[in-house]
C-alpha positions as a printed Julia matrix, in Angstrom:
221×3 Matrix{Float64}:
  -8.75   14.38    2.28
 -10.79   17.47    3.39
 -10.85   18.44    7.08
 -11.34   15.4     8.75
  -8.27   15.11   11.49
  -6.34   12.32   11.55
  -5.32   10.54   15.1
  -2.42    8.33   15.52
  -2.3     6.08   18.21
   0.95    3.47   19.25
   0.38    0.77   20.62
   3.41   -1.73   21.81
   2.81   -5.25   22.39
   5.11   -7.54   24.36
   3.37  -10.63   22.27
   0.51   -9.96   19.69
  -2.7   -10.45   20.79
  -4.66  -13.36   18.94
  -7.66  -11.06   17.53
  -7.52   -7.79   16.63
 -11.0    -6.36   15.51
 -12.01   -3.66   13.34
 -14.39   -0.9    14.05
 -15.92    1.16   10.9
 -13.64    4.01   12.5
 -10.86    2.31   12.73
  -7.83    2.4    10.43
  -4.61    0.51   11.3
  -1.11    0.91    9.36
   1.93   -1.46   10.12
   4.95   -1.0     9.24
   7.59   -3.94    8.68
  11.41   -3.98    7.94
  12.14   -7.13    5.72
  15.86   -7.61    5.49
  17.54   -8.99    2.47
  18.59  -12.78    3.26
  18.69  -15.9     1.51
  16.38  -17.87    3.28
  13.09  -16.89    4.7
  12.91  -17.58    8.83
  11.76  -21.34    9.37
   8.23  -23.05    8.37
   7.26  -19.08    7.1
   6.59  -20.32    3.55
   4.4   -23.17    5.4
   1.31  -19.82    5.57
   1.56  -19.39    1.9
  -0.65  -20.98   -0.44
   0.62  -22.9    -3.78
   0.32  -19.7    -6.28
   2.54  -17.63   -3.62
   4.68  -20.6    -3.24
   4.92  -20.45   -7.48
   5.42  -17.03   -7.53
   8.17  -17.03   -4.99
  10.35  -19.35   -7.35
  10.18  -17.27  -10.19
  13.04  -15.32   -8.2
  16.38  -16.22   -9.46
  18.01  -14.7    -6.3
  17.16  -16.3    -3.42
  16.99  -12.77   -1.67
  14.37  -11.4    -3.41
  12.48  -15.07   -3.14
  12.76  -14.78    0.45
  12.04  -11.62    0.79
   8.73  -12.12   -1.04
   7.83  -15.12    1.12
   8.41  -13.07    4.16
   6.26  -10.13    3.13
   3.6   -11.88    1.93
   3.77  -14.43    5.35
   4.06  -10.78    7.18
   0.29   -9.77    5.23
  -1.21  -13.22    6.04
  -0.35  -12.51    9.82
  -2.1    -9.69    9.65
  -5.14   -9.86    8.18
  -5.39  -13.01   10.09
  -5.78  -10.88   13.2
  -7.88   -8.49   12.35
 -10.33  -11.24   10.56
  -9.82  -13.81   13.35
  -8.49  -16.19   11.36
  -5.19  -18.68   10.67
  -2.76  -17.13    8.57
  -2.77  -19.94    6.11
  -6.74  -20.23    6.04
  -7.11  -17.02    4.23
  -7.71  -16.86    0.41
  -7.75  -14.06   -2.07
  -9.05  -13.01   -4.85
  -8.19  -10.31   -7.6
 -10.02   -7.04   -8.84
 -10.67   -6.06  -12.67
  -7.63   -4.16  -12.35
  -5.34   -6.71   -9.78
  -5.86   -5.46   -6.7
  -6.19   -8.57   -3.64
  -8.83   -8.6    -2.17
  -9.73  -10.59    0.8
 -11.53  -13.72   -0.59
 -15.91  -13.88    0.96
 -15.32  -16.41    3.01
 -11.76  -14.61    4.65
 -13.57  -11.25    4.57
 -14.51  -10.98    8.34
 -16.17   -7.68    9.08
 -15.74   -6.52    5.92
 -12.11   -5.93    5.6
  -9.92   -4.03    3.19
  -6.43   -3.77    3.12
  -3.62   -2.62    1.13
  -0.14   -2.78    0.73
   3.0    -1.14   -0.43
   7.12   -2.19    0.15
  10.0    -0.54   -1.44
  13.78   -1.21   -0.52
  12.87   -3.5     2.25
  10.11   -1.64    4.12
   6.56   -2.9     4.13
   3.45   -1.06    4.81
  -0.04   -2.73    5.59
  -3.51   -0.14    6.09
  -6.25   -2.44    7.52
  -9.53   -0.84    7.75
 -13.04   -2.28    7.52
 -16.14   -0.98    5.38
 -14.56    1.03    3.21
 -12.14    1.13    0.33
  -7.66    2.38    1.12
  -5.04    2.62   -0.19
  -1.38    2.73    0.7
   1.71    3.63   -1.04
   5.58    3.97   -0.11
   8.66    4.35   -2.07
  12.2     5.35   -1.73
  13.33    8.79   -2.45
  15.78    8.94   -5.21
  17.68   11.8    -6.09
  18.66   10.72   -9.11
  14.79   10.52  -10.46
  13.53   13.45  -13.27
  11.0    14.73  -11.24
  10.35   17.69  -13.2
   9.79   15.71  -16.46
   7.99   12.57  -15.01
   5.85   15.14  -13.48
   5.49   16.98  -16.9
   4.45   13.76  -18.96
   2.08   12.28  -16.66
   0.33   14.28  -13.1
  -1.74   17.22  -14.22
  -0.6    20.24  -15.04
  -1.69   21.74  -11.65
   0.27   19.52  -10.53
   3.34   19.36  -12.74
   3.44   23.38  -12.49
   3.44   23.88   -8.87
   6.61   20.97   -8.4
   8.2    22.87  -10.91
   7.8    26.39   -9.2
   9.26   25.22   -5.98
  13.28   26.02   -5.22
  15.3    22.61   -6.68
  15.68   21.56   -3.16
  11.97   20.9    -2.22
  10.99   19.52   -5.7
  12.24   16.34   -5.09
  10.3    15.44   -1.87
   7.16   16.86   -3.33
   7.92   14.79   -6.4
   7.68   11.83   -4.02
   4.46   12.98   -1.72
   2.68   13.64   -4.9
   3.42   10.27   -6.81
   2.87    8.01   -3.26
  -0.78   10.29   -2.71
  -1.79    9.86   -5.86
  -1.0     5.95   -6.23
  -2.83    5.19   -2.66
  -5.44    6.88   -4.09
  -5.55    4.96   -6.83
  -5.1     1.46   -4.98
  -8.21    2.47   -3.08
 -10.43    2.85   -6.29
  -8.83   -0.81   -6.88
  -7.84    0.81  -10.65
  -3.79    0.63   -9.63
  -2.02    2.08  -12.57
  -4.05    1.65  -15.35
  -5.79    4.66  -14.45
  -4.35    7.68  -15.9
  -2.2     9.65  -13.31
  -3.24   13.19  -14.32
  -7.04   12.28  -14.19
  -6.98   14.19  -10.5
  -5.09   16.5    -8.46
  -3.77   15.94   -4.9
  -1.83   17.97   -2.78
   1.98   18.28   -3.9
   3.71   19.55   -0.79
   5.5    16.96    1.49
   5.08   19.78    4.54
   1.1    19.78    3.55
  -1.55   17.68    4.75
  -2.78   14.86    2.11
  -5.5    15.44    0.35
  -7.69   14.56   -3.12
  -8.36   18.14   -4.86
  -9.89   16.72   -7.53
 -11.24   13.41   -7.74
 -11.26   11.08  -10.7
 -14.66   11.65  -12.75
 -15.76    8.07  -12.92
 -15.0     4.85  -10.47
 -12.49    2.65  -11.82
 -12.04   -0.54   -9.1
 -14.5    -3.4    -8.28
 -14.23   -6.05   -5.88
């Protein structure tokens, strides 16, 4: 938000390096394709720890089990290199509202992290001193943008997807909804917060940004 200009900068790695610090300026975003497939790549679920290891078998397809192992193996790897750490060493903890957080004694430098994954893509912002969040999800035709808009963004909001030709409303639908949940996984409130509390830009072609921010905090570590 406001006029701060973002700069993104690729990087490609024959092999990953083994550390990967953090500056205070520094924000990293990975981006992972998990394939649907019945069993996770060998000695993966050996970096998870016994809850994610319980969680994972409350799957009854073995897809979506293994595709849960592999994300969450695909987070441990790394946060382990930006904290310096062995995947399996780290340990979380949750916020009032559920967010992970990186557990004190895994919290090298500070670190905070969030993630989103929808239909098989998996997105991870690393940055260190200060809250983020991250948010992706499919576009779906099908999906009543105009009247999910209408029952829960604000009405700035809800009017201005609803004044746009048919063809645009659905992407800005989509910008909207993923802005204004990384927002909210930044404040650490999630979803319980109430959706049309703030504004934030609508337009898919438009730059990002908080118009209105929430009135009172709602996340804590």
């Amino acid at each position: 938000a406001g006029n701060d200009t973002m700069i993104t900068r690729q990087t490609q790695w024959k092999s990953m390096p083994a550390r990967l610090p953090l500056s205070e300026s520094d924000v990293h975003v990975w981006r992972a394709e998990i394939p649907l497939s019945r069993e996770p790549p060998p000695a993966t679920d050996s970096i998870l720890s016994s809850e994610e290891l319980e969680r994972a078998d409350r799957y009854l397809q073995a897809e979506h089990r293994s595709r849960f192992i592999v994300c969450r193996a695909t987070v441990r790897r790394i946060l382990a290199l930006h904290a310096g750490l062995v995947p399996s060493e780290l340990a979380f903890v949750c916020g009032e509202h559920g967010k992970p957080f990186l557990a004190p004694r895994s919290r090298r430098q500070g670190i905070d992290f969030s993630v989103s994954h929808s239909s098989g893509l998996l997105l991870v912002a690393v940055t260190s001193g200060r809250r983020i969040g991250v948010d992706v999800e499919r576009i779906r035709p099908e999906v009543d943008t105009t009247g999910i808009a209408r029952r829960f963004f604000s009405r700035r909001e809800s009017a201005a997807i609803a004044a746009l030709p048919q063809r645009l409303q659905v992407d800005a639908f989509f910008a909207c909804w993923t802005r204004k949940e990384s927002y909210l996984k930044a404040t650490g409130a999630g979803l319980s917060a109430p959706l049309d509390r703030f504004d934030v830009s609508e337009h898919h072609d438009k730059r990002a940004a908080l118009l209105n921010p929430a009135t009172e905090p709602y996340g804590r570590a």
